[in-house]
N, C-alpha and C positions, 0 to 999 in steps of 0.2 A: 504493500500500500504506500510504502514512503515515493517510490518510484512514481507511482499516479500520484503521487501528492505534490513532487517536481513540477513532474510536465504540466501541472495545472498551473502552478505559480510561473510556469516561463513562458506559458503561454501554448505551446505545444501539443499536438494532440497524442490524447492515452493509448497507451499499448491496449492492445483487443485480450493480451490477457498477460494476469500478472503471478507473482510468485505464490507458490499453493501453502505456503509452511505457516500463516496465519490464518489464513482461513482453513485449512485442518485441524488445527488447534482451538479454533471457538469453535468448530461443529463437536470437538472432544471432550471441551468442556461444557458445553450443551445436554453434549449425552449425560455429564456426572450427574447434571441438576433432572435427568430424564423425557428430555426433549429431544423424540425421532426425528430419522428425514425423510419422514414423511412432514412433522411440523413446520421444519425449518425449511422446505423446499415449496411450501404452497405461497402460489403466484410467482413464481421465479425459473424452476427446474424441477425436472424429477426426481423422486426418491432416489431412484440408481444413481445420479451426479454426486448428491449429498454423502451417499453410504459409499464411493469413490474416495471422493474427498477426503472424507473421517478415518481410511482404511488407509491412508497415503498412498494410493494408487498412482498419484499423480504430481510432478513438480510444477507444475503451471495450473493454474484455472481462469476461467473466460472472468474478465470483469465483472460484467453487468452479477454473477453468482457471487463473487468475494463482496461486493455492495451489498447485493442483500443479505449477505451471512453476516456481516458486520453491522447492519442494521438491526438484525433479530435479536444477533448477539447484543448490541446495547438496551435494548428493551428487554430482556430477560436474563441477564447474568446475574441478576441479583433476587432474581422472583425461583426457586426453585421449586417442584412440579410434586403434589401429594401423592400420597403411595398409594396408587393405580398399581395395578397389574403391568401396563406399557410403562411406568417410569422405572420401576422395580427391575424391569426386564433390562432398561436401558443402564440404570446405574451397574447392574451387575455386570455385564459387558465391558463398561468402562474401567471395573476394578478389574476384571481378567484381563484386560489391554493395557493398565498401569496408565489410563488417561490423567490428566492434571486437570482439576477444578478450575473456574474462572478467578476465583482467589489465587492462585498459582501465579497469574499474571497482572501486569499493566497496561496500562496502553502504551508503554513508551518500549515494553518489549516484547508483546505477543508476537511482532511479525518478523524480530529479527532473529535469525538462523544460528547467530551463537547463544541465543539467551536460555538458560536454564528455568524451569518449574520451579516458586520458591517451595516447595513441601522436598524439592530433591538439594535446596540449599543447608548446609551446617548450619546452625545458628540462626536459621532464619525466624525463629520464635514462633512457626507458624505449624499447623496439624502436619504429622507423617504418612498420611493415608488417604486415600481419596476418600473414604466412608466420613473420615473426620473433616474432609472440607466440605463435604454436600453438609453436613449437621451444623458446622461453623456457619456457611450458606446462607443456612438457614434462621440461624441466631442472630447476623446481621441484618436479615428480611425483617426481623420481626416475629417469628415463627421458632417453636419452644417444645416441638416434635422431635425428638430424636432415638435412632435406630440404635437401641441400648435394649439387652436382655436385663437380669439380674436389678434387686431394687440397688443394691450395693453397686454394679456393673454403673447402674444410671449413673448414683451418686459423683461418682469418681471421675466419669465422660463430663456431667456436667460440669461439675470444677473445672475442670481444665478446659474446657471448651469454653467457659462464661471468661476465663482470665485471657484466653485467645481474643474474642471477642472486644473485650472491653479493652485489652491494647491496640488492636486494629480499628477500633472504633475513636478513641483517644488521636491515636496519626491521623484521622480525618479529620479534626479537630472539633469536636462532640463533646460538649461538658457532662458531669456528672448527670445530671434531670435526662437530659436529652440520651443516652445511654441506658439508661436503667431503663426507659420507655421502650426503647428498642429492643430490648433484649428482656423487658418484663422483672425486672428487678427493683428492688427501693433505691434510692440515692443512697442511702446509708451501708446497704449491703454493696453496690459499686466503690464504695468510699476505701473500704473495707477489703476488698479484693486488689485496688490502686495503692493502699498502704502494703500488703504483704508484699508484689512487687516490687515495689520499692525497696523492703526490705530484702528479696532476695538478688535486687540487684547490687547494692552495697554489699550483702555476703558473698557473691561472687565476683567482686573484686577486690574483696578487703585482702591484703597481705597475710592476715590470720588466719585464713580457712582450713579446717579441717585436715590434719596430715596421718600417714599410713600408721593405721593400726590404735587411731583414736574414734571414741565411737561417736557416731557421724548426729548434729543437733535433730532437735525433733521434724525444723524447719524443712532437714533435707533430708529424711526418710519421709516425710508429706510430698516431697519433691519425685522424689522414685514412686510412691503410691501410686501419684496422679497422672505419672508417664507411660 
């Protein structure tokens, strides 16, 4: 897309088709949130272009397709798809393909060829699993549905999930009120979850921390719990 984004500014006209590695990638993280191509292809292309596309069959695709998959893709990367039968089918697909969520990316690297999935970056503070960005997804939608067995299993997903949340929500620059709405929390319990962070970020760079063969604070056997 950067390519048609040139030719537009110099005036030039667009290539009839441009590089396929972004728009493979929002049809893949489409699929996380459980949206077919049959969805994403009406008024555009067929099913079979779409299931192309998402399957990397192809290092090019026809413009007028990567437009509209980047169009659908902006209207629903943040809306994910309730548990139907057809989304079910589709998230499953996407965890046996190791697709990457729409979290995974930005706009400023979905479409370039060296950039990395951040759930496949170190450190990146963000879920390791595609199941855990469709449920993130979802907790930044606004939506408190998550694909947890066990009442103990929930517990623990949601911890970790709500502190995901609430620092990706934070980088967008969302105050406390505004956060807790989104994610269905009180201010107070938001408060609350921005202090422990805090506190495990100081412990993870205080020069004190923990050394071999001393036994590890409460702070950070909570930390392996909820990992």
């Amino acid at each position: 897309m950067r390519i048609a984004d040139k030719r537009r500014r110099e005036g030039r006209s667009l290539p009839a088709y441009v590089p396929a590695i972004g728009t493979r990638r929002r049809t893949q993280a489409l699929a996380c949130l459980g949206y077919s191509a049959i969805a994403i292809s009406a008024g555009c292309c067929s099913e079979a272009q779409i299931k192309a596309i998402r399957s990397g069959g192809s290092e090019t695709v026809i413009r007028r397709i990567a437009a509209h998959v980047l169009e659908f893709y902006r209207n629903h990367a943040d809306r994910p798809l309730g548990k139907t039968l057809s989304a079910c089918q589709l998230r499953a697909l996407a965890r046996r393909n190791n697709y990457a969520p729409p979290l995974a990316w930005d706009d400023t690297t979905i479409d370039r060829p060296d950039a990395q999935p951040q759930h496949l970056v170190k450190d990146s503070g963000l879920a390791s699993d595609n199941e855990e960005f469709v449920d993130l997804d979802q907790l930044l939608a606004g939506r408190s549905h998550l694909n947890t067995g066990s009442a103990q299993g929930f517990t623990a997903r949601r911890h970790k999930l709500n502190m995901q949340a609430i620092r990706t929500l934070e980088r967008r620059g969302l105050n406390a009120a505004e956060i807790g709405d989104r994610v269905k929390l009180t201010v107070r319990t938001v408060e609350r979850y921005r202090a422990r962070m805090a506190v495990r970020v100081s412990e993870d760079t205080s020069p004190s921390t923990t050394t071999a063969g001393t036994t590890p604070s409460a702070s950070t056997s909570e930390r392996h719990h909820a990992a």
